[in-house]
N, C-alpha and C positions, 0 to 999 in steps of 0.2 A: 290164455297163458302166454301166447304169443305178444300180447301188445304188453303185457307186467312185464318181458325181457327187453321190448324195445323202449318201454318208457326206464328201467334202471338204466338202461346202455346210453337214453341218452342223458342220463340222471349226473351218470358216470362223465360222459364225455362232458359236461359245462362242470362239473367237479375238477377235472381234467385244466381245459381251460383255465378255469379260475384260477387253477391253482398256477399255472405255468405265468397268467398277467402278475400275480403279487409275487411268483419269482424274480420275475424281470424287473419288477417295481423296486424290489428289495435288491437285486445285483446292481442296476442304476443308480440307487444311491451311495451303495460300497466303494463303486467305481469312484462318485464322484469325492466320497471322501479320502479315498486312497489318491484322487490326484493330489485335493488338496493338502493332502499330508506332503506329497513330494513335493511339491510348489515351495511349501514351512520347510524344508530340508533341504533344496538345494537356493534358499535364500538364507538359511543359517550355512552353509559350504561357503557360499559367495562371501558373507559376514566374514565368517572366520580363517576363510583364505587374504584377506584384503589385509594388506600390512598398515600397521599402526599408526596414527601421526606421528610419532614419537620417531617410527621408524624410519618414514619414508620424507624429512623434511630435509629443504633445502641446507644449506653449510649456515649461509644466512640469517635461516628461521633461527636454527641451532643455535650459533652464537647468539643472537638477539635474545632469544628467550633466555638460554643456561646461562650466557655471560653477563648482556646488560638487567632486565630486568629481573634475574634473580640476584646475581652478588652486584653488578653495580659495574661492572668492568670493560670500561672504554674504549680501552686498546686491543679488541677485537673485534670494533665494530671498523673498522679503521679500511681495511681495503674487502672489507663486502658490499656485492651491489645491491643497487637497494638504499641501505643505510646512510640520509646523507645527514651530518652535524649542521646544526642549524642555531639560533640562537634561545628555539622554542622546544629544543627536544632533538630527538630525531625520529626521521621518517621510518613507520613500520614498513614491514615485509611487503610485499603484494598480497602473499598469504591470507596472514593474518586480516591484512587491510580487509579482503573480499571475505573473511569471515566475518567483519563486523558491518561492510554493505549489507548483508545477507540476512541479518539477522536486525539490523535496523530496516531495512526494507520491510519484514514481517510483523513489526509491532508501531512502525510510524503510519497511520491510516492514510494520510494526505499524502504523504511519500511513494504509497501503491496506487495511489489515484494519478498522481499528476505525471508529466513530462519532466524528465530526469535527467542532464547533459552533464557530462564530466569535462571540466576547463584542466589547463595546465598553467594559467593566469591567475591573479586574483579578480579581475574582469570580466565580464560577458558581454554582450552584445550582440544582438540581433535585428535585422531589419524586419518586417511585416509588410503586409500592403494592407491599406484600410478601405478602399473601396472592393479591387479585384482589380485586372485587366480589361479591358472592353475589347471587344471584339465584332465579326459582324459576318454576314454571308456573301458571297458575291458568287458570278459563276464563273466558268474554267479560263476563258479569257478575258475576263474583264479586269479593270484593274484595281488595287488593291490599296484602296483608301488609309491613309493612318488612323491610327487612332490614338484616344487619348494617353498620355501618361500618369499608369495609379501616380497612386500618393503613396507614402511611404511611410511609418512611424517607428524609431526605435524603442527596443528592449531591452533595456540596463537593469537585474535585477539587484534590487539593492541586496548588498552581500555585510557577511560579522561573521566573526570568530564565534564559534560553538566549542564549548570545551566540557568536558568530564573530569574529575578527580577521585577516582576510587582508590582504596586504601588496604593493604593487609599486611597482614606481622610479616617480621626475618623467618619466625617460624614455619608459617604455611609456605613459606617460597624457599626457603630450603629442602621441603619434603617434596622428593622426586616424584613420587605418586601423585602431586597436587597438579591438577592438568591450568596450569596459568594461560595458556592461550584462550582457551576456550570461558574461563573467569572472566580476564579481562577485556575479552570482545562483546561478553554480556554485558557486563557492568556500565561500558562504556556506550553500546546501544543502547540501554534502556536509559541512561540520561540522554543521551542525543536524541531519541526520539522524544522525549519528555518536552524537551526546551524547543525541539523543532515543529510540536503538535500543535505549540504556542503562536509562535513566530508566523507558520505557515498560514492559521486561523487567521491571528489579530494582532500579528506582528507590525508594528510603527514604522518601519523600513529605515531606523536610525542605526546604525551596526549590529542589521536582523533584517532577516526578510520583510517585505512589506505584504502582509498578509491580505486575502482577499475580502473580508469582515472592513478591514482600513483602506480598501479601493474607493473611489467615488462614485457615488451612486447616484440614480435617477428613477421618475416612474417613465421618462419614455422611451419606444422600441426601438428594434437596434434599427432601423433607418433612420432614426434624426437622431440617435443621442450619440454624444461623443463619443470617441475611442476611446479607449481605457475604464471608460464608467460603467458601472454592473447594472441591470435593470431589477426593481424590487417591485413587489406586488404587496400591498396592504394587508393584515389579516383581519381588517373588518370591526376590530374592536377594540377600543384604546391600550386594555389589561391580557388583551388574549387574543380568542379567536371566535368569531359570529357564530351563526347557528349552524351552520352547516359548513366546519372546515376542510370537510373532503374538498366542496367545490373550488376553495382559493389551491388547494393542491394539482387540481385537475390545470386550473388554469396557469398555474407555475409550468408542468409539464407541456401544455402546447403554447406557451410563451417560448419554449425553446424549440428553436425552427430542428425539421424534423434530420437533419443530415448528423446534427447532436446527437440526438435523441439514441441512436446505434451508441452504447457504450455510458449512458448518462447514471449516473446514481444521487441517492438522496443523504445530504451530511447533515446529522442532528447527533447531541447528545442523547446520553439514556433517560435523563427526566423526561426531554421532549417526546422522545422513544417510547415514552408509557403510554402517553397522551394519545398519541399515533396509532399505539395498538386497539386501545377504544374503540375507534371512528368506525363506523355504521351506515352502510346505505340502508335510504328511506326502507325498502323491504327487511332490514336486519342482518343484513351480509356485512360483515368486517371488509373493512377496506385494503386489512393487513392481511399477510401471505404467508404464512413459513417456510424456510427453505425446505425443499422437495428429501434433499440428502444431505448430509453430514458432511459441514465443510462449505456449502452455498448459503450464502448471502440469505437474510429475509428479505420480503419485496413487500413496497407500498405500493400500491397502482402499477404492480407488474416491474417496477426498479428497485433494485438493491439498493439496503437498505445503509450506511457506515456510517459506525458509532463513533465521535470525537469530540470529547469530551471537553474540550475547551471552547467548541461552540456555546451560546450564551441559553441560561435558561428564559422561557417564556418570562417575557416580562414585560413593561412600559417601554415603546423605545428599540427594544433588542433584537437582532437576528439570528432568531433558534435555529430556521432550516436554510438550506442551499440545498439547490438542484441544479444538474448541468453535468459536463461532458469536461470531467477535469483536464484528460489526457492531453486536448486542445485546448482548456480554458487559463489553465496554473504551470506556471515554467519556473522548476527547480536548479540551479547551475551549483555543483559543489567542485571543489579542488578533488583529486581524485587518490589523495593518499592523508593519511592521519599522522600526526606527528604526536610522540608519546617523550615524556622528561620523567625521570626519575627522581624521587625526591624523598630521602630516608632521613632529611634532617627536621623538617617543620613539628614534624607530629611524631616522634619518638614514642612507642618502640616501631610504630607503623611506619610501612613505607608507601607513600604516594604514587600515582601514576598521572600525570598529568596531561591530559589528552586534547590534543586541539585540531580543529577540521575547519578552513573555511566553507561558508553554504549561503547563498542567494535564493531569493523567490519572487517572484511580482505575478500578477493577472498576464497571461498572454494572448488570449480570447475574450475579448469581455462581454460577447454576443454568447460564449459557450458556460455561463454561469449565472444562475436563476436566482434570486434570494428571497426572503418572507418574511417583512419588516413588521413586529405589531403596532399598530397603529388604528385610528378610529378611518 
């Protein structure tokens, strides 16, 4: 009798227990969703405490938007700063300007890749050194040999007017509710990244970027081949790519000396993109990666992967992929304000907005940029 009360008691006691872990189980997740419910509530407080654009813009902003580019009205652009009359328009806001950096920065792919400087010229220039400095050891009081002088190469990117021309009726810009900033900073980045996706790729460098696709190329390493020249690697087969094009990948990747390497990604369009996602090591492992989380990059051989679409598809001749370390290898120089002209007479009942920015590009690295020419 006595051990049927100690076996209930302890029957009891892990009943007990149990029951106290899947309390705790169950209070743990309450918790954690009551924070995250505060979390949602004092981020809608913060939202809804935060005064409006509307509200909080400059005199400047104000007049430019309610005066010029909704009715048209000159003479209140006249002593705001900021606003200068020009023969091409006049110069936006900062504002606004850094609205439309912001938003062309997030859909021009080569734009987030590369090296970005803002001129106040239409000009650039930069010197380089092409070999490095020489240097050498000696000890504490010995004395201290010259050495050679680098060599030095200039960076002049060739620079062109980028312009946008978006359009909308008297009616939508009469209606106060129509938020026109936020319109025409899209409108106007999604062409400027368009024309610049181009230019930056396989731009001529005639009043346009001189893209890196139109640099000079060679197959030799960066110890003997010129400055400025991109080094290509063959893909093995006149129409495509050999039997095994992981391996010409691989060798793209340690073709780029490894100090690149920190920071390096791989630029193809989505056709070539497809191709890419196939590949196959001999055991049947994909070569390709998908991002871990939402928002990261895919990886080929462990590098992200960027989609730009005016790379060339696989063909006789063409260069579908680039590899390399943009940030060093591609120098972007733009003016650093946009100049907008209003224009309600061309296209009746529409009014124009006419948008002009200059923008520069050239190779500034050309040991930091890998290419994959098909070839036999």
């Amino acid at each position: 009798m006595d051990m049927q009360h100690e076996n209930e008691a302890l029957a009891a006691s892990f009943d007990l227990v149990a029951r106290q872990d899947d309390a705790e189980e169950k209070i743990a997740c309450l918790r954690s969703d009551v924070d995250e419910v505060k979390a949602r509530l004092e981020r809608v407080s913060r939202a809804a405490g935060r005064p409006s654009l509307a509200a909080c813009r400059a005199p400047e902003v104000k007049g430019f938007v309610d005066g010029y580019l909704r009715q048209g009205r000159e003479t209140e652009l006249k002593s705001l700063a900021g606003i200068v009359p020009a023969d091409g328009g006049y110069t936006v806001p900062s504002e606004i300007d850094a609205l439309i950096a912001r938003q062309l920065k997030s859909i021009s792919p080569i734009r987030q890749l590369a090296q970005v400087v803002t001129v106040g010229s239409a000009g650039y220039r930069k010197l380089v050194t092409t070999g490095g400095t020489t240097s050498g050891w000696v000890g504490e009081t010995s004395l201290r040999p010259e050495t050679d002088t680098p060599e030095f190469a200039e960076i002049a990117p060739p620079t062109g007017e980028l312009y946008a021309n978006p359009a909308a009726s008297q009616g939508m810009l009469d209606d106060a509710a129509f938020d026109l900033e936020g319109w025409l900073a899209s409108e106007i980045a999604m062409e400027f990244a368009r024309a610049e996706g181009s230019a930056f790729v396989a731009g001529n460098g005639v009043n346009q970027p001189l893209g890196f696709l139109s640099s000079p190329v060679s197959l030799a390493g960066d110890a003997v081949r010129p400055f400025g020249t991109l080094q290509y690697l063959g893909s093995g087969e006149p129409n495509g790519f050999d039997t095994f094009p992981e391996d010409r990948l691989i060798d793209m990747v340690h073709t780029l000396k490894a100090g690149y390497r920190q920071g390096a990604c791989w630029v193809m369009n989505s056709t070539t993109l497809s191709e890419m996602r196939k590949l196959k090591t001999p055991d049947g492992a994909f070569v390709w990666q998908a991002g871990l989380a939402e928002g990261q990059p895919d990886r080929l051989l462990g590098y992200p992967v960027i989609e730009a679409e005016d790379m060339p598809d696989i063909a006789a001749g063409a260069v579908p992929i680039a590899f390399g370390n943009f940030k060093a290898g591609y120098l972007i120089a733009e003016r650093s304000a946009t100049s907008i002209l209003r224009d309600p007479f061309t296209n009746k009942p529409f009014v124009h907005f006419y948008a002009t920015k200059r923008v520069g590009g050239q190779v500034l690295d050309s040991a930091a940029i890998k290419l994959l020419r098909v070839e036999a």
